[in-house]
C-alpha positions in Angstrom: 5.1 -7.0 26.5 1.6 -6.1 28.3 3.0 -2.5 28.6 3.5 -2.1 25.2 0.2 -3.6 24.6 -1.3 -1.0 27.3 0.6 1.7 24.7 -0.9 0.7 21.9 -4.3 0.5 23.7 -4.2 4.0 24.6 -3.0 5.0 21.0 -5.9 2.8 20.0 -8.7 5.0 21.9 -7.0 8.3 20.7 -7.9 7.1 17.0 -11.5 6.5 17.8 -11.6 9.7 19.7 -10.4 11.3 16.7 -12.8 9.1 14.5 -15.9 10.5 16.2 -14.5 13.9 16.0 -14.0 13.6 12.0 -10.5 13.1 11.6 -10.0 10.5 9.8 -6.1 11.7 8.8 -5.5 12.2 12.6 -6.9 8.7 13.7 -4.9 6.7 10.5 -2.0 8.3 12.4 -2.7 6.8 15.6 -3.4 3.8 14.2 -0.1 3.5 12.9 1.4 3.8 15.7 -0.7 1.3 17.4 0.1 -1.2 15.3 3.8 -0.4 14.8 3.6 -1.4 18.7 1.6 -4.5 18.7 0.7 -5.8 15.3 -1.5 -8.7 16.0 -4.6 -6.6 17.5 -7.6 -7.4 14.6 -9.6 -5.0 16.4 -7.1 -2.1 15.7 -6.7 -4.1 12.0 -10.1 -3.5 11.5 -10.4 0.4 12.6 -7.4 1.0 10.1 -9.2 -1.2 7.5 -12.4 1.0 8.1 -10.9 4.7 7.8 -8.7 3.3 4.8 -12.0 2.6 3.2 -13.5 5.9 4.4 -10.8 7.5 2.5 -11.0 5.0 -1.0 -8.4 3.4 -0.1 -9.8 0.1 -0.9 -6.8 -1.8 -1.5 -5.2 -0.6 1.5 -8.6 -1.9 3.8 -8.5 -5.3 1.9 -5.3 -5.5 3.1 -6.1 -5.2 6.8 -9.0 -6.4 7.2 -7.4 -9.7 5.3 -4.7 -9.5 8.5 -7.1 -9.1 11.3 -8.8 -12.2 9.9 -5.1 -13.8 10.0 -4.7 -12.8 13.7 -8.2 -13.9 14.5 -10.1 -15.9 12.5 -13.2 -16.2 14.6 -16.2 -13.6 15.4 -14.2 -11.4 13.6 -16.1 -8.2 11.7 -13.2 -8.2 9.0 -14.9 -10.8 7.5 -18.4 -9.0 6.6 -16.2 -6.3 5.6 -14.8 -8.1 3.2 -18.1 -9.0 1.8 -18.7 -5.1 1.0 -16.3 -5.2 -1.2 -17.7 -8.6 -3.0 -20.9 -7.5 -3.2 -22.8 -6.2 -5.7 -23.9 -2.6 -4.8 -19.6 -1.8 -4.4 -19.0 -3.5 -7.9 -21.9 -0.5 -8.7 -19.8 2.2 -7.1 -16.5 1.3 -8.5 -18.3 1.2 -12.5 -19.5 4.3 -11.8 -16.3 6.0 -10.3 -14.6 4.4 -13.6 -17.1 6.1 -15.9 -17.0 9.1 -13.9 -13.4 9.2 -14.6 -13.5 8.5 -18.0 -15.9 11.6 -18.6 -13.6 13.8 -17.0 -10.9 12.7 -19.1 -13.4 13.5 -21.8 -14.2 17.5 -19.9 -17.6 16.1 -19.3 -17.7 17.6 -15.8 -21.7 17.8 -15.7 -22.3 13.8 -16.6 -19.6 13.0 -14.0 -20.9 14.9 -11.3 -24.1 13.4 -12.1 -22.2 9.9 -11.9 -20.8 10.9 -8.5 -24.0 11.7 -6.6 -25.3 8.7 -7.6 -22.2 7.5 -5.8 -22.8 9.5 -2.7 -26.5 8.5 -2.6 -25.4 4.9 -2.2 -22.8 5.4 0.2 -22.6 9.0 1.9 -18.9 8.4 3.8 -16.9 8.2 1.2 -14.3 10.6 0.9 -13.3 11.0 -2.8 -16.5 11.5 -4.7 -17.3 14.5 -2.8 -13.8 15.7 -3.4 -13.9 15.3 -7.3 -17.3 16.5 -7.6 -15.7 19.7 -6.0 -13.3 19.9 -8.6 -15.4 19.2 -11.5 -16.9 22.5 -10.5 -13.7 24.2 -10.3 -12.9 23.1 -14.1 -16.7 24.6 -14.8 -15.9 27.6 -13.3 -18.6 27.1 -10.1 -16.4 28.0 -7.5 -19.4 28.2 -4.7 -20.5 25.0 -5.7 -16.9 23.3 -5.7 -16.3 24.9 -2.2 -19.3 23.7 -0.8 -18.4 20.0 -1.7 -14.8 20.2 -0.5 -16.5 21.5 2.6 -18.9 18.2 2.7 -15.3 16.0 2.5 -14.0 18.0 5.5 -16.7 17.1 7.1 -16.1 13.7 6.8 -12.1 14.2 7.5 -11.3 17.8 9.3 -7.8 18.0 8.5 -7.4 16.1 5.1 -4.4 17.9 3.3 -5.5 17.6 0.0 -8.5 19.3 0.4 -7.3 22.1 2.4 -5.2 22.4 -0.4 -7.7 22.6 -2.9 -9.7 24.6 -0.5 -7.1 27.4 -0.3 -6.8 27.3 -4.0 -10.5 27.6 -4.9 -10.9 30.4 -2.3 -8.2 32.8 -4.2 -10.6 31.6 -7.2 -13.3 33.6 -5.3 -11.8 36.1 -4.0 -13.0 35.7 -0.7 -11.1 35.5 2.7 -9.6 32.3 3.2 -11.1 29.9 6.4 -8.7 28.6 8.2 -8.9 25.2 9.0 -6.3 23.7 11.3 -3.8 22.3 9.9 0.4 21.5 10.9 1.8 21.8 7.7 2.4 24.6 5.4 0.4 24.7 1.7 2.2 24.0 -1.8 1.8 26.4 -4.3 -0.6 25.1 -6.7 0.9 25.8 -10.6 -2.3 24.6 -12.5 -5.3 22.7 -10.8 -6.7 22.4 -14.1 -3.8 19.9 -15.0 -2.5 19.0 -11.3 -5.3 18.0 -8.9 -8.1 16.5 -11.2 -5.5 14.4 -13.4 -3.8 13.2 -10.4 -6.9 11.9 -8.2 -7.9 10.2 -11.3 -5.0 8.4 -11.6 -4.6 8.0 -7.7 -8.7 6.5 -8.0 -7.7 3.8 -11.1 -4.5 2.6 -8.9 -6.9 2.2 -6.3 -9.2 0.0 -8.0 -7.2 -1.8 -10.6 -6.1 -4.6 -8.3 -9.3 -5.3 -7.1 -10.6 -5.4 -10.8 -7.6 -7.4 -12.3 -8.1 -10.1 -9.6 -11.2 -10.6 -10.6 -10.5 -10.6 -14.4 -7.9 -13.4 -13.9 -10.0 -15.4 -11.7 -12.1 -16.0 -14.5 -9.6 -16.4 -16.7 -7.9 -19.4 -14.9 -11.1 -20.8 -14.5 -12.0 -21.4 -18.4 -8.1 -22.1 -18.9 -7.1 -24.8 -16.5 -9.6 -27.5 -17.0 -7.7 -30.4 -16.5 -9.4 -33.8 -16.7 -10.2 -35.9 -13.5 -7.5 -38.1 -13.8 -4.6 -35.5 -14.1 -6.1 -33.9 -11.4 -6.3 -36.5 -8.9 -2.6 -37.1 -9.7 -1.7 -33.5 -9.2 -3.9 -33.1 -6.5 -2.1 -35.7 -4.5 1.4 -34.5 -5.4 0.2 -31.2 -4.4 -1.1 -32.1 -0.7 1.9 -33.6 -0.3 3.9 -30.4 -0.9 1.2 -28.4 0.5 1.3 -29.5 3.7 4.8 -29.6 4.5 4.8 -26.1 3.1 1.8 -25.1 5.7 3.4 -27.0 8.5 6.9 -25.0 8.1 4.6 -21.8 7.5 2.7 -22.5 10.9 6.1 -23.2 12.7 7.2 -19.4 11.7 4.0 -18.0 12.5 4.1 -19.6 16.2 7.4 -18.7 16.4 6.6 -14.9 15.7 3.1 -14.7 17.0 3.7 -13.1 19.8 6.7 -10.6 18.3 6.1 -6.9 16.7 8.1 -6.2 13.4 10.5 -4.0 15.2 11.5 -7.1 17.8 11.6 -9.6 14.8 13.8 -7.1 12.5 16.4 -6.8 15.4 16.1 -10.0 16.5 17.2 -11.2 12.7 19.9 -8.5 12.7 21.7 -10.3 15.6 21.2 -13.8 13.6 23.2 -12.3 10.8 25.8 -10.4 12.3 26.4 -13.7 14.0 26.2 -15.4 10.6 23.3 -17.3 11.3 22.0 -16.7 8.0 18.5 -19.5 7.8 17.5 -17.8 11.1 17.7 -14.4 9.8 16.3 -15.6 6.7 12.9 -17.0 8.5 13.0 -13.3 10.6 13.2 -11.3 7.5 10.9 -12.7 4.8 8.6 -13.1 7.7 8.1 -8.8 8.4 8.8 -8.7 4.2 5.6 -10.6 4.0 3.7 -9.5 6.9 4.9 -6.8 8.3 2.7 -3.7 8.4 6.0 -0.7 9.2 7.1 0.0 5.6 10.7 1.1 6.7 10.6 -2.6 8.6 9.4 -4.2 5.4 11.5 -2.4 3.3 14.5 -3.2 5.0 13.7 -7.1 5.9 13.1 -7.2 2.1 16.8 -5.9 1.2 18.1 -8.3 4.0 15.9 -11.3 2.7 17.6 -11.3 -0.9 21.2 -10.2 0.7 20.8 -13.4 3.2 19.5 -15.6 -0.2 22.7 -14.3 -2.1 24.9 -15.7 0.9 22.7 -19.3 0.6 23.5 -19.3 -3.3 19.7 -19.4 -3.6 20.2 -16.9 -6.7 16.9 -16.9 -8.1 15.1 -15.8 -4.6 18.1 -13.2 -4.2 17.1 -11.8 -7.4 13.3 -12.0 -6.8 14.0 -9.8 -3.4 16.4 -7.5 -4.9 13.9 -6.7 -8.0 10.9 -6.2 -5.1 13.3 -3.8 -3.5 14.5 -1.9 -6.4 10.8 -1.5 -7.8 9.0 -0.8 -4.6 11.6 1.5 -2.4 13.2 3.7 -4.4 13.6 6.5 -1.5 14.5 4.2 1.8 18.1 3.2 2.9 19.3 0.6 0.8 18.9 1.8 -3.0 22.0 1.5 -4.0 23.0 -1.3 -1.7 20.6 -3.0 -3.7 21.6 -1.8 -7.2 25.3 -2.6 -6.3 24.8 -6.3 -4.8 22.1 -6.7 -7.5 24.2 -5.8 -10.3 27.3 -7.7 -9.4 25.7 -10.8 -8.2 24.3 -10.6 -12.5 27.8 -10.3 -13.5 29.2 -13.3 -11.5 26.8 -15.2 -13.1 27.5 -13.8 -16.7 24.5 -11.6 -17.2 26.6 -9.2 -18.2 24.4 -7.2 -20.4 21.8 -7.2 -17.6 24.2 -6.1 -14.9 25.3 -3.3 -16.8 21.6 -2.0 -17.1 21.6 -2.0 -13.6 25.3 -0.6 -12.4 24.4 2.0 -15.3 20.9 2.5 -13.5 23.2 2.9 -10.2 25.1 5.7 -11.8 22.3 8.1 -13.1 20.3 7.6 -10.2 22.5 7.5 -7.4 25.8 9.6 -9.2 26.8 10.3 -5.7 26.7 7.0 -4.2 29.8 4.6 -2.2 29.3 1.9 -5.0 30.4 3.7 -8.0 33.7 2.2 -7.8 36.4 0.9 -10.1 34.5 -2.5 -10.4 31.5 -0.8 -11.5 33.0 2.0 -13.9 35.2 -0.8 -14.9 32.2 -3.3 -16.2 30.3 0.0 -17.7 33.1 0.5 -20.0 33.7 -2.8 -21.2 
């Protein structure tokens, strides 16, 4: 275990390395595989939190920085981080992002770009305002002026794909000999930036912020609508503790049992519970990287396992619950039709059978060339 904690340390420094060189894409890299060594460092936690946020990512740093404080809850930076993005001057920057958007959606490049300075004058390391402001001038036809700001964003991140992309793109605009910026992978042909790149990064910017946004919306929407009296509450409150706590002390008994585990030794570790068909061990294993794992292809898979191993306890409605995260979420990894097949027949043993055929039929069309489309399947899509 310490020389995989050595590994990560040494992945660790490369990202900062990278981080005072500008390259922000190269140290997220590193920091992956950091963490894919030995989760539970909240200093790494924090650096991945910090470039996520470098790049508007916010959801994506509220995320770690929320785990470092999990992993260490004391004189911990993730938690005046966190106060960034409650505080006033960020709920400033994301209303003027959202009407920046909104006037490019209207082609009123000029008042957005104004909107996005005003951005970059209250916080100059952020990635995407320099980015969009570069394309704004594209769509006005002021190619220096949109080079010149996707220049400013490689500054801030050197090898950033997207905006060598756009770079390249905005350089045939001029005319002009292409700089070359290193980069390892090849560039896409761009069919239409006018209706590719600016419609995308506005959509990529409003999934971005809508979480943080909508949390706050129903916040104070439960507040005005669950205004119980005193009495009720106490009552409630009581039966609540009661449940709480056994819930928190069967919670902590995972985490101890884990604390000390990467995903990858926890995923295998539950694959050998339930090819010995200890199921409830495997369970705790899989839900446990599911919830809190930070490898997608880990959490991807412990989710699959996690409603496969509720299937085998008849707990149906969790099954379903993990097989509808799967389905929605992972759509590309290993396990799409396993998940479409298990999900639809485990519907039609219970005799949902108009729901499982919405699913066997989204099987077929998705997946035409898949294992599962067998006689069960073609025979409950034809009946």
């Amino acid at each position: 275990m310490d020389r995989v904690i050595e590994i990560s340390g040494i992945y660790y420094n490369n990202a900062l390395k990278f981080i005072h060189e500008n390259n922000i894409s190269k140290a997220v890299i590193y920091i992956k595989k950091s963490l894919k060594l030995y989760s539970k460092d909240f200093e790494v936690l924090n650096l991945m939190g910090i470039c996520q946020y470098i790049l508007c990512d916010f959801d994506k740093a509220y995320f770690y920085w929320n785990k470092s404080i999990e992993c260490n809850d004391k004189d911990n930076r993730a938690k005046d981080y966190l106060k960034i993005l409650k505080s006033r001057k960020f709920n400033r920057v994301i209303r003027l992002y959202n009407e920046a958007l909104e006037e490019i959606k209207n082609f009123q490049y000029k008042e957005a770009i104004e909107k996005l300075n005003k951005i970059i004058h209250e916080e100059k390391n952020l990635l995407e305002p320099y980015i969009i402001i570069g394309l704004c001038y594209y769509m006005l036809g002021k190619y220096n002026s949109s080079k010149k700001y996707i220049e400013f964003a490689l500054k801030i991140d050197k090898e950033n794909e997207k905006c060598l992309l756009y770079l390249r793109e905005i350089n045939d605009k001029r005319n002009v000999k292409i700089i070359k910026y290193k980069s390892n992978k090849n560039y896409k042909v761009v069919v239409s930036i006018s209706t590719f790149l600016l419609i995308t990064l506005s959509g990529a910017f409003y999934k971005n912020h809508s979480s943080y946004i909508k949390i706050k919306n129903d916040l104070a929407e439960y507040q005005q609508k669950y205004n119980i009296n005193n009495i009720q509450f106490q009552l409630i409150k009581s039966k609540y503790n009661k449940l709480n706590n056994g819930i928190l002390k069967e919670q902590q008994q995972i985490k101890d049992k884990f604390n000390e585990k990467n995903d990858n030794e926890i995923f295998n570790e539950s694959i050998l519970y339930y090819k010995k068909k200890n199921i409830k061990l495997a369970l705790e294993g899989f839900i446990y990287v599911s919830d809190k794992g930070l490898d997608e292809s880990l959490v991807a898979e412990s989710t699959y396992f996690s409603a496969v191993c509720y299937e085998k306890l008849m707990q149906l409605n969790k099954s379903e619950e993990f097989y509808c995260k799967y389905i929605n979420r992972y759509k590309n990894k290993n396990y799409y039709d396993d998940a479409l097949y298990n999900y639809g027949i485990m519907l039609y043993r219970q005799g949902k059978k108009d729901k499982a055929k919405d699913i066997l039929y989204l099987l077929q069309k998705e997946v035409p060339n898949s294992i599962f489309i067998n006689k069960t399947v073609k025979m409950i899509l034809k009946n």
